[in-house]
Structures are given as structure tokens and as C-alpha cells.
C-alpha positions in Angstrom: 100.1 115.4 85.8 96.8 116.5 87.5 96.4 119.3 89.8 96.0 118.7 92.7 98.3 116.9 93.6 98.5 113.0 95.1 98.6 112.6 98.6 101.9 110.5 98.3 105.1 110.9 97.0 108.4 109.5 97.1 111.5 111.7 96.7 114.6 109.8 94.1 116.8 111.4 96.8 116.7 111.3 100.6 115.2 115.1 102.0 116.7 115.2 105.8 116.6 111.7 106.0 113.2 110.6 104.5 112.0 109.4 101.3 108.4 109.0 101.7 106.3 112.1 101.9 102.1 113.0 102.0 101.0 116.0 100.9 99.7 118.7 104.0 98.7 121.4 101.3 99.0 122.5 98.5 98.3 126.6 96.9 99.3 128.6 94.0 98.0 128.7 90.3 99.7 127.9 87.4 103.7 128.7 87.1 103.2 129.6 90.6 101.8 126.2 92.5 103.7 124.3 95.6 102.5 121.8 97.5 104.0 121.6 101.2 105.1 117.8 102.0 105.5 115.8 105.3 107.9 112.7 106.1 105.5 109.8 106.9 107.3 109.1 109.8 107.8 112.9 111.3 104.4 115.0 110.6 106.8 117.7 112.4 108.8 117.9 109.4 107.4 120.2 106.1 109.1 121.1 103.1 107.4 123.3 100.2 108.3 121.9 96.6 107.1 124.0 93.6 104.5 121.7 91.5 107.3 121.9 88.3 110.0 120.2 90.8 107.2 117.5 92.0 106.5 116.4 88.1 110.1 116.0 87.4 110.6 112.1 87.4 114.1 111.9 88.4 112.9 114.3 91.1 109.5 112.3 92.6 107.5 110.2 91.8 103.9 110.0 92.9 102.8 107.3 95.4 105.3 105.3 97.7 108.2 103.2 96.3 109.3 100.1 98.0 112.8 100.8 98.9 115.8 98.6 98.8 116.3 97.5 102.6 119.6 99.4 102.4 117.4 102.6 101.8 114.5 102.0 104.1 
């Protein structure tokens, strides 16, 4: 996957109640890379995810999933 990162992600799991995320930032180089995430519906939310966690698949997955409406 390319660094830096895409601006949207979903999460395979719900992170205090959201799935869809956009990237605020993102630092580090190599092993040592995070990028620092946003709800899309609470900008006042931010989580930090190292880079290895974001390219796991059954982790994230880049751009925004549509949900089932149970999950939306």
C-alpha cells in the first residue's frame, strides 16, 4: 500500500461507535509511521493507528464501505 496514506478508511470493527474515518495526519518513517484518524461524523474524535495496523485487511480497508443498515 502507498504512503501516504488515503484520506478515507473504514474500520472492519466499530472504534467508539464509528466506522468511517478521514485521515487528519499522518508522520513517522518506515516501521515507525501512524496516521491520526477522524469519525466523519465527529471531527472531535482522533485516534492514532500505526500504518502496519491500517494495511491489515481484516483491520481497514481504504475508502468508505457501504454498511448494512443494521451497521450504519
Amino acid at each position: 500500500m502507498r504512503w501516504p496514506p488515503n484520506k478515507a478508511w473504514t474500520s472492519a470493527s466499530k472504534i467508539q461507535g464509528y466506522r468511517h474515518f478521514e485521515v487528519k495526519s499522518f508522520k513517522g518513517k518506515g516501521d515507525d509511521r501512524w496516521v491520526e484518524l477522524y469519525p466523519v461524523n465527529n471531527k472531535e474524535i482522533v485516534i492514532n493507528v500505526p500504518w502496519n495496523e491500517l494495511k491489515t485487511y481484516s483491520k481497514w480497508t481504504s475508502g468508505w464501505l457501504q454498511l448494512p443498515k443494521e451497521e450504519t
